[in-house]
N, C-alpha and C positions, 0 to 999 in steps of 0.2 A: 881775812877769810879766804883769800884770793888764793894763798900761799899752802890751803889745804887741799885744793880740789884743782891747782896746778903743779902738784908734787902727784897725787895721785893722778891726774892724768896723762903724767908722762911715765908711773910705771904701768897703767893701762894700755900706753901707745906702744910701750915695747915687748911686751906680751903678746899685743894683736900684730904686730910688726912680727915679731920671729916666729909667731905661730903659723901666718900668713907665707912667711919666706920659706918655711919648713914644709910646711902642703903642700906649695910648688915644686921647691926641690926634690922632695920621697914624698911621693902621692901614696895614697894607701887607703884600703874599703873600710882597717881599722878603725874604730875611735882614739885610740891612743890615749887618753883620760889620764894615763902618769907622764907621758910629755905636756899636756896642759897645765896636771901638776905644778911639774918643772920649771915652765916659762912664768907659772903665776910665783913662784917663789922669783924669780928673774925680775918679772915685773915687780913683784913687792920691795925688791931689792934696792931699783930703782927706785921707786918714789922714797923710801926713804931715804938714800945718799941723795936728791934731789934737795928734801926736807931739812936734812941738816945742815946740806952744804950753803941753801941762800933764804933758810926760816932758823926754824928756836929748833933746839934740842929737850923741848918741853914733853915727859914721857905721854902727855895723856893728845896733845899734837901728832905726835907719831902712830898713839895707836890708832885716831880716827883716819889718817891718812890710810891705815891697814885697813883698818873697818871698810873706806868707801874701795879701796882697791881689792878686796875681797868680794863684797858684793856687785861689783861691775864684772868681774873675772868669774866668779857662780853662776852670772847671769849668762854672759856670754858661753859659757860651757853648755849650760843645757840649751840654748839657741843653740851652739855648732853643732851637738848631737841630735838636736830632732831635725836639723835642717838635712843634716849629711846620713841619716840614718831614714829619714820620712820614708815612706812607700807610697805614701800618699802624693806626698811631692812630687815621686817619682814619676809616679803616673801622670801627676798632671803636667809636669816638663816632655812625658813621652808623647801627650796629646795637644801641646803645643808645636812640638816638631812633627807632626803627620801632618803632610800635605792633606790630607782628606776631612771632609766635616765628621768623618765618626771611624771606629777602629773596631776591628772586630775581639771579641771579648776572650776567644781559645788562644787570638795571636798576643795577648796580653798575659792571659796565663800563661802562655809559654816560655815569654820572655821574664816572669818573674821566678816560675820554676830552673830556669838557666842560670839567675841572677846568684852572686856567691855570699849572699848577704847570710841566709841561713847556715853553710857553714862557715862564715864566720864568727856566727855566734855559736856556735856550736863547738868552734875553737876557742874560742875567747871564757867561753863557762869552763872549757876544759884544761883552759890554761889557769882561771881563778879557783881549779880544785871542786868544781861543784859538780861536774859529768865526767866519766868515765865513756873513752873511745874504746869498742873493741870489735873489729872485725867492721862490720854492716850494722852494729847495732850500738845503740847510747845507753848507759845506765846512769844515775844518780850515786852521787857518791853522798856517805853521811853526810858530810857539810853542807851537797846539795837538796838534800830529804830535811836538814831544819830548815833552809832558806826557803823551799817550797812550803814547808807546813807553816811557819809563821807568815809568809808572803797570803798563804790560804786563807789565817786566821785572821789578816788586816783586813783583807778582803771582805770576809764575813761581817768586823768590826766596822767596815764602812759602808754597809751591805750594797757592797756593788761589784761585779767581778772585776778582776782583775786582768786587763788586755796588753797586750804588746806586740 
């Protein structure tokens, strides 16, 4: 048993290893969500030549090594993104670093109105075809008019709005 959950934690380890050494290298506000992709196909790569090279070449061995290396890598994906994307976070790392017992609430808005997290999402919708840039102003492009109206209609479906 040993042999499946140590083939998959070393393509685990090399995912969180090159993802880790790539953050360092090219920092970026991005999420980059197709380099994680990338690495999680690297990492899966990994535990499988780990898997064949010193366990069995048993197909259904292989596939749970995928199985748990896919669920460790899913998991870790939306960990990186709410951790690296929080606002919530961020405030509360911003009120960790103030000298003062309290921070006033306009110097907080201000600093998140400066913050380039909104256009980058605003580049990022516009890079996945869903907004239109033009001038000073955003529009929805069709693909972004279904994704908002079924995004609405899950909404309703779960009756609870929908925040981000």
């Amino acid at each position: 048993m040993f042999g499946l959950w140590g083939s998959a934690a070393v393509g685990v380890t090399v995912f969180l290893l090159l993802h880790v050494i790539l953050w360092r290298v090219f920092p970026s506000d991005l999420p980059r969500i197709r380099l994680l992709a990338l690495l999680s196909l690297i990492g899966m790569a990994s535990s499988i030549a780990v898997h064949l090279r010193f366990h069995s070449r048993d197909p259904i061995e292989l596939y749970a090594v995928c199985a748990i290396d896919v669920f460790a890598m899913v998991l870790y994906t939306f960990f990186y993104a709410g951790l690296a994307r929080s606002v919530s976070l961020t405030l509360m790392i911003r009120f960790l670093q103030s000298r003062l017992d309290s921070t006033d609430l306009e110097i907080l808005a201000e600093e998140y109105a400066a913050s380039t997290r909104f256009e980058d999402r605003i580049y990022l919708m516009q890079e996945s075809g869903l907004v239109r840039v033009s001038g000073h102003s955003v529009s929805l492009t069709p693909r972004g008019k279904q994704l908002g109206f079924w995004s609405r209609a899950l909404g309703r479906w779960l009756q609870a709005g929908l925040e981000g």
